[in-house]
C-alpha positions in Angstrom: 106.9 61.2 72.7 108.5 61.3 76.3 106.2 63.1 78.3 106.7 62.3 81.9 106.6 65.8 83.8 106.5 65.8 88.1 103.5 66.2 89.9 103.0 69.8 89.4 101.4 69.2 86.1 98.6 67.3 86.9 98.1 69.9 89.3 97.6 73.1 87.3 95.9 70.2 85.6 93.2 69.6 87.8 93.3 73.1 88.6 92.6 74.1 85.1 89.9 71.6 84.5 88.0 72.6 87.9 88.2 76.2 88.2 87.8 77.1 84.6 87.2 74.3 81.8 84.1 72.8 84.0 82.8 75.9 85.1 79.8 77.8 82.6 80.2 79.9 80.5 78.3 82.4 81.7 80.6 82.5 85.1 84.5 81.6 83.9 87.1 84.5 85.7 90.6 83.9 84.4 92.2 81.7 86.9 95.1 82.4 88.1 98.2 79.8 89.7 101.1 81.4 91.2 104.0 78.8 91.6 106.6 79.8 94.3 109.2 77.1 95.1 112.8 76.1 95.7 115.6 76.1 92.5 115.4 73.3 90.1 111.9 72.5 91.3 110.3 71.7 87.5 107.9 74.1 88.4 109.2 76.2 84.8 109.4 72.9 82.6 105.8 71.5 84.5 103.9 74.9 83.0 105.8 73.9 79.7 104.8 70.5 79.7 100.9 71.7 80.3 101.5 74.0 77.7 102.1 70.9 75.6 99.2 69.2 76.8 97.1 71.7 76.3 97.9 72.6 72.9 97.8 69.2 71.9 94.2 68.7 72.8 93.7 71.9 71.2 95.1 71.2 68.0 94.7 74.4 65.4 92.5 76.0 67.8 95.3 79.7 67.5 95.4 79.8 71.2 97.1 83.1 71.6 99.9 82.0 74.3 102.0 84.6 75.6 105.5 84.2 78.0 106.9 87.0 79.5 109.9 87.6 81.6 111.2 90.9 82.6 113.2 92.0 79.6 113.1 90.6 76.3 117.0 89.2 76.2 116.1 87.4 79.6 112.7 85.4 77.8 115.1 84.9 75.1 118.9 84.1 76.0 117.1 81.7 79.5 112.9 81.4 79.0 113.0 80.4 75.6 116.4 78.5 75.6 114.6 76.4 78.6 110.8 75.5 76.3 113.5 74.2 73.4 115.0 72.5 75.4 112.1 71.1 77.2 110.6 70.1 73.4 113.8 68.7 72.7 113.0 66.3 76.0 109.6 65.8 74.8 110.5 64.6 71.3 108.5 66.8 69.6 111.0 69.7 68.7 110.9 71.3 65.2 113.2 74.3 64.1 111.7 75.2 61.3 108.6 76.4 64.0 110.7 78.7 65.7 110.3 82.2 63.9 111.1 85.7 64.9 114.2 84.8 67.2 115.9 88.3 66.7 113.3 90.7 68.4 109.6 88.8 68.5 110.5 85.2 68.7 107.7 82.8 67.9 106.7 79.1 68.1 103.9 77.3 66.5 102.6 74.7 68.7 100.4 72.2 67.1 98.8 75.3 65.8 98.7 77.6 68.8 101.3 80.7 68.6 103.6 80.9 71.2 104.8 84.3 72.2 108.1 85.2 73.7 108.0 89.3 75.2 109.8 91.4 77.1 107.9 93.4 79.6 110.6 96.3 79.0 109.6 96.5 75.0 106.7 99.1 75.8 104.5 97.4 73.6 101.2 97.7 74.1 100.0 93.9 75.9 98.0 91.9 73.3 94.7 89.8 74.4 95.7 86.3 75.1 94.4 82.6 76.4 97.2 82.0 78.5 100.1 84.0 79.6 103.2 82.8 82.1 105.0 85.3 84.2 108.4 83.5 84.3 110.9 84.7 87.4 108.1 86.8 88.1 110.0 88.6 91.0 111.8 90.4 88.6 109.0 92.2 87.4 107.1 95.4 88.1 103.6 95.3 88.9 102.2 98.0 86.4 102.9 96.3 83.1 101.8 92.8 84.2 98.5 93.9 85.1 97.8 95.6 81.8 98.7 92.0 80.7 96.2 90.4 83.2 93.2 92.7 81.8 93.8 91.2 78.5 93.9 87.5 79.4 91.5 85.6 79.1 92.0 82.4 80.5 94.8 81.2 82.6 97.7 83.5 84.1 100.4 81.1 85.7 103.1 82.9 87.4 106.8 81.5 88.8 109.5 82.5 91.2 112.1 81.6 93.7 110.8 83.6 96.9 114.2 85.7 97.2 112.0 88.3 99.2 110.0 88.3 102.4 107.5 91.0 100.9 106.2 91.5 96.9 103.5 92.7 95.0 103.4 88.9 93.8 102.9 87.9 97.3 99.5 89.9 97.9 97.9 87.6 95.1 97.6 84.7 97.5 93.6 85.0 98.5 92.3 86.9 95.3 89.2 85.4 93.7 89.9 82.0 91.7 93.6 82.9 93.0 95.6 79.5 93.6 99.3 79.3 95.1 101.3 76.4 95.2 104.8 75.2 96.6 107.6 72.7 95.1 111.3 72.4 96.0 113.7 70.1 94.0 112.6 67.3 95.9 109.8 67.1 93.6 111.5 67.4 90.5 111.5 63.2 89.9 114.1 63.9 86.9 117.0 65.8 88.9 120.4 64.8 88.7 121.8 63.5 91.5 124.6 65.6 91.6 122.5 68.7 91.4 120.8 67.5 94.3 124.1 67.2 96.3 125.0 71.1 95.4 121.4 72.2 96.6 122.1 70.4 100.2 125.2 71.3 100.9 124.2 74.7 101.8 121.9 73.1 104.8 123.2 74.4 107.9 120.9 72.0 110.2 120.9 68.4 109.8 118.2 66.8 108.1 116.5 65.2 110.6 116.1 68.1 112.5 114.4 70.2 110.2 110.3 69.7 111.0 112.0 71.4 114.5 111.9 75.0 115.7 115.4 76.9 114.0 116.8 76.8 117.3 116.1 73.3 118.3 117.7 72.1 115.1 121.4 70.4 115.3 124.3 72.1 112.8 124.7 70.2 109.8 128.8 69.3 110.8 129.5 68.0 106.9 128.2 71.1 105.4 130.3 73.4 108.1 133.2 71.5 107.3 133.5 71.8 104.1 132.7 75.6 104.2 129.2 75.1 101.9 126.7 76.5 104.2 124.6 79.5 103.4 121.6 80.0 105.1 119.7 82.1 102.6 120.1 80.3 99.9 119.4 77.0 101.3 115.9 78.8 102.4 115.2 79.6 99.5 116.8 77.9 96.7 116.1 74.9 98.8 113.3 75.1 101.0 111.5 77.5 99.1 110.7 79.6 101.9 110.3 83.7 101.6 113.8 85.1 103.2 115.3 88.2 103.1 119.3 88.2 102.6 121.7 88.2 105.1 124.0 91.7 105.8 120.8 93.8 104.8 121.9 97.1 105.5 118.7 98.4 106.4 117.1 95.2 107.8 114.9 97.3 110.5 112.2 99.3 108.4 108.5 100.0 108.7 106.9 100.3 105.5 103.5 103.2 105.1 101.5 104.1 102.5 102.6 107.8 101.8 104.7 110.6 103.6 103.1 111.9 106.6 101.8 115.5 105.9 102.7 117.0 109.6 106.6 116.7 109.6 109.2 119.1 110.7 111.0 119.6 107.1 110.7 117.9 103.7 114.2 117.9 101.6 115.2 116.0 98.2 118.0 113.9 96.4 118.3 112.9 92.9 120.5 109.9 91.5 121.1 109.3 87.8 123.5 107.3 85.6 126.4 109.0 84.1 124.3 108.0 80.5 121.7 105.3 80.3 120.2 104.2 83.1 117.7 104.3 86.2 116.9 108.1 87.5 115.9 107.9 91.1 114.3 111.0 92.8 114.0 111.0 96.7 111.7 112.8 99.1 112.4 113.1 102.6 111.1 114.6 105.9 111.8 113.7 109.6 109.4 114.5 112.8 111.8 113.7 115.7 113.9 110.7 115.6 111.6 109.1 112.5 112.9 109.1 109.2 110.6 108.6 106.7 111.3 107.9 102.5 109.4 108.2 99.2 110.9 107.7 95.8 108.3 108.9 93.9 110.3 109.0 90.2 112.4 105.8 89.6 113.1 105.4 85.7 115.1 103.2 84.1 116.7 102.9 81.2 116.3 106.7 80.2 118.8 108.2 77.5 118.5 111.7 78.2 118.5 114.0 81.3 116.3 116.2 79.3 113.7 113.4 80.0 113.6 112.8 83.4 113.3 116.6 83.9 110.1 116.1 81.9 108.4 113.7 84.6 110.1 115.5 87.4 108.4 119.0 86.4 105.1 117.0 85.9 105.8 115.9 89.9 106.6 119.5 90.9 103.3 121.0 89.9 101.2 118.4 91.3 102.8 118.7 94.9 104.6 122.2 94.8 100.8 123.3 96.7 101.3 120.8 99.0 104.8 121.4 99.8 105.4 125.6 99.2 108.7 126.8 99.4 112.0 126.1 97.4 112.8 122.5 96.7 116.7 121.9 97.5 117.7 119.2 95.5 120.7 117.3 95.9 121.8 115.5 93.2 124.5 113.0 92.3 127.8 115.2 91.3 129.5 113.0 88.8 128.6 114.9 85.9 128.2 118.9 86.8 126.4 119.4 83.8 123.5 118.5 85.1 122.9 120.5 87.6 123.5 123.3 85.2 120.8 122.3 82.7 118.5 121.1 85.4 118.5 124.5 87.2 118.3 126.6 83.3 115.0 124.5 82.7 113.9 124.8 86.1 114.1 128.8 85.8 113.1 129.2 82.5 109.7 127.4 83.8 109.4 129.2 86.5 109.9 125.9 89.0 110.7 126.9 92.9 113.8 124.4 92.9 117.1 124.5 93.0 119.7 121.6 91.9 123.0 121.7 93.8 126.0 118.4 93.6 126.6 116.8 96.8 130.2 117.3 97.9 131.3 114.0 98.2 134.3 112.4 100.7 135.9 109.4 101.1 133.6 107.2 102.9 130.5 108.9 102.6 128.4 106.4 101.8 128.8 104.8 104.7 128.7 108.0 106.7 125.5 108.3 105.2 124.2 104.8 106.0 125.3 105.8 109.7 123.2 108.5 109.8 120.6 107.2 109.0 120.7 104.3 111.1 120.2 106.8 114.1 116.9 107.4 113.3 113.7 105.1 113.2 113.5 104.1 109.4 109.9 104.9 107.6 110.1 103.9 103.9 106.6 104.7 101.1 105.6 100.9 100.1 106.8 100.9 96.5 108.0 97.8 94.6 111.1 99.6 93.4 111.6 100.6 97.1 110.5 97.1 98.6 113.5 95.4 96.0 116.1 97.9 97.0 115.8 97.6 100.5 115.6 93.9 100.2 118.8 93.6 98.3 121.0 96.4 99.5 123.7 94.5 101.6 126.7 94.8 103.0 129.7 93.4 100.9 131.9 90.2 102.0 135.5 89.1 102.1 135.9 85.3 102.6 132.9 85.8 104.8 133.4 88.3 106.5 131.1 90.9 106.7 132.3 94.7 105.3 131.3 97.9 106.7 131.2 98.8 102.6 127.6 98.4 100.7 127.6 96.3 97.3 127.4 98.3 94.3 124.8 95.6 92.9 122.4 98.0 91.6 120.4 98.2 93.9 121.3 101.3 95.9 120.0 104.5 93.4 117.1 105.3 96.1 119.3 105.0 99.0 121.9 107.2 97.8 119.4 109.7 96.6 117.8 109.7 100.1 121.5 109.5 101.6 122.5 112.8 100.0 119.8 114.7 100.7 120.1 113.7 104.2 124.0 114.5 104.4 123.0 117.8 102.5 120.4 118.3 105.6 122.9 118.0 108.3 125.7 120.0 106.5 123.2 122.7 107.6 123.2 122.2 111.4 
């Protein structure tokens, strides 16, 4: 067997054996080890190799073992691909182990079942002993905690910190709660040449880098040869929490819920042209603050008839709160829409009306500009939190675009966006 695995291992480890193996009975909580770090750290194949240790010393013991990534073809095509290969490493690799590959794959590990989900299946989450939250990021927080009520005694979670603020994040201090930080530096088994890629996107030089950002000397190699990027060195290198570069709403103030004294509430709707992610805006303004909810953000939903389900469900909980009709500005690239939406909407007796936004050449970013004139409020959602975060400007040998990047991340925005061009069309 070759089983040499970097020093993360012996520390979930050590943390395994003191917060939970050594500790009665009577007062075990599931521990918990989030493991933040830098690209190519080990920290996927470490949990892997503890998995293997643990298992081992547990031999026949049906461990229930669950790993989850956001969707079931990422834990497959890149999660899974990764533990084979890892076993492969190991030398203890069996094919003939490996069941359920198509839709629930499966792998018997010296008589412990190892589970490979999706978090988008809908599937009820099953009780387990251990579950791993790989790329954890990618995640939304509702369906892993109805994993975490079922788990009984380890939840590790991983993740490049491509964010400066996540649900994830807020887990650092909770009870029996331990975070830890690699980068590849401590991946003993890196390539070389892997290594080389990850530095050349240093913009300081080396020495320099215990020092204050603007005390640091530029990294002339790297500049040179036109490698730098300063995001991803942070953290795909570093590790470190960084939000992207060309944001284009870097300046935001995040609340808990709309304020209830504003001058005027109004609404946008987004939605695919077939599958895909429904976003529903709410709006209102008091002065020069702006302030954002997206209450309804679906994905993946085949039918307008759908979404019109959980938007009527909204309606009657708020339509108190907020009397008068709802104008609703929604995306125009299939009319239909607004035709059914405003037939169900009368036949129900809903005080809303559904009308396209008249669109122009450039108005997205005439939207972006108005916005930008007022002080920016948005409702702390995850959904909101990832948007914002990854909503940038686009670039042309890099330089910087007055054009956003249709990355997928921008159904909110242009939801909000409308309703707000819809607003001033009125002025």
């Amino acid at each position: 067997m070759n089983f040499d695995p970097s020093p993360l291992f012996w520390t979930m480890c050590k943390l395994y054996e003191q917060h939970f193996v050594l500790v009665p009975k009577s007062e075990r909580q599931r521990l918990t080890i989030c493991n933040e770090g830098s690209t190519r750290s080990g920290k996927t194949w470490d949990f892997f190799h503890f998995l293997v240790a643990l298992c081992d010393q547990n031999r026949q013991r049906n461990l229930e073992i669950y790993i989850y990534r956001d969707t079931l073809t990422n834990c497959r095509d890149y999660t899974l691909k990764e533990f084979v290969k890892c076993l492969k490493v190991i030398g203890i690799y069996n094919p003939e182990l490996l069941v359920g590959y198509g839709q629930k794959p499966q792998y018997d590990l010296f008589g412990n079942p190892v589970y490979f989900r999706g978090l988008d299946s809908g599937i009820e989450a099953q009780p387990s002993d251990i579950c791993f939250f790989n790329e954890s990021l990618e995640m939304d927080e509702d369906p892993v905690q109805n994993v975490l009520m079922r788990c009984r005694q380890m939840a590790v979670f991983d993740w490049n910190p491509k964010y400066t603020a996540h649900w994830c994040f807020d887990m650092e201090g909770q009870p029996n709660t331990f975070f830890t930080l690699t980068t590849y530096k401590n991946n003993k088994h890196l390539e070389q040449t892997i290594v080389n890629d990850i530095e050349s996107w240093c913009p300081w030089d080396f020495e320099d880098l215990e020092k204050p950002e603007p005390e640091r000397r530029p990294n002339l190699k790297n500049i040179q040869s036109g490698t730098v990027n300063r995001f991803r060195w942070l953290v795909y290198g570093q590790g470190v929490r960084c939000a992207m570069e060309g944001l284009v709403f870097p300046d935001v103030t995040y609340i808990p819920e709309l304020p209830k004294d504003v001058d005027k509430y109004w609404y946008g709707l987004d939605y695919a042209n077939t599958v895909g992610t429904y976003a529903f805006s709410e709006c209102c303004n008091k002065g020069r603050n702006l302030y954002f909810d997206c209450p309804i953000y679906v994905k993946d939903l085949t039918s307008l008839a759908d979404f019109y389900v959980i938007f009527k469900r909204h309606y009657e909980i708020k339509k108190n709160e907020r009397p008068g009709q709802w104008v609703v500005i929604c995306d125009s690239a299939k009319p239909q829409n607004k035709v059914d939406l405003n037939g169900w909407a009368s036949r129900d007796g809903l005080n809303v009306v559904f009308l396209d936004c008249k669109k122009f050449a450039g108005c997205v970013t005439w939207r972006i500009d108005l916005i930008k004139r007022y002080s920016i409020h948005l409702v702390n959602r995850e959904h909101i939190r990832k948007e914002q975060e990854n909503y940038f400007y686009q670039k042309v040998n890099g330089i910087e675009l007055n054009e956003p990047l249709k990355n997928g991340f921008d159904h909110f925005w242009d939801a909000a966006g409308m309703s707000l061009q819809y607003e001033q069309s009125l002025r």
